[in-house]
N, C-alpha and C positions, 0 to 999 in steps of 0.2 A: 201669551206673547204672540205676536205678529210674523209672521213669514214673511218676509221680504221676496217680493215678486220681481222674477227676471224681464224684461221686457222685450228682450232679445230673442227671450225663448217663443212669445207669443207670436210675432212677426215672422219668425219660423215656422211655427207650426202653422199658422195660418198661409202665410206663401207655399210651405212643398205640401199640405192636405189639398190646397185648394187644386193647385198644379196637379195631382194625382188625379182628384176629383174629375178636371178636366177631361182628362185622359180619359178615367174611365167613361165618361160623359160621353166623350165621341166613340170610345170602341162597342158601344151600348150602344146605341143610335138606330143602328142596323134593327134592333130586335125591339126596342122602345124610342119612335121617335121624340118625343118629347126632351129626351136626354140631351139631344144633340141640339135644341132649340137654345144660339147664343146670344145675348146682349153683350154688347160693348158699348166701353164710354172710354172718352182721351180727355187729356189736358190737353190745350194745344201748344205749339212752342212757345216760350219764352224767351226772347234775347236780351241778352245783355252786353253792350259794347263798350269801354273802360279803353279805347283807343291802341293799347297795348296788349292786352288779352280781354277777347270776345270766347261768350257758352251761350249755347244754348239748351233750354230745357225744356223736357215733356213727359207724358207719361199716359200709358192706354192700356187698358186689358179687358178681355174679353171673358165672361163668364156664362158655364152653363149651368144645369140643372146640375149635376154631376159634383162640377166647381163650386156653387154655393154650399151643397150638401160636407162638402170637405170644408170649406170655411168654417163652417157651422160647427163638426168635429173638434177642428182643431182648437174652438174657442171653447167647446164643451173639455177638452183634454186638459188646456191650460188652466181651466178654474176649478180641476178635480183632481191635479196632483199641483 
């Protein structure tokens, strides 16, 4: 039988490992530069104006060596419980 997968849980684990990840990324830095070497990418905005209510949207994050490595965790965590 099939275990039904949470999908809420992945998106967890994936956002606060990689957020962790980060961290550790830049307080490493000092003693392994590499760690602290970041890439980013954005969405840029989106508007949408409906006369009556106007959003806009976007979205950007930054990852390091650190940050990938928690990614990566957190995708290894969810496919192993």
């Amino acid at each position: 039988m099939r275990r039904r997968r949470n999908i809420w849980l992945l998106v967890f684990l994936v956002i606060g490992l990689g957020s962790l990840g980060n961290l550790a990324g830049e307080l490493l830095a000092q003693y392994a530069p590499v760690l602290g070497q970041a890439v980013g990418f954005s969405l840029g905005p989106f508007t949408v104006d409906l006369y009556v209510l106007g959003f806009t949207l976007g979205a950007s994050a930054v990852l390091n060596l650190g940050g990938l490595l928690g990614v990566l965790m957190g995708v290894l965590l969810y496919r192993r419980f």
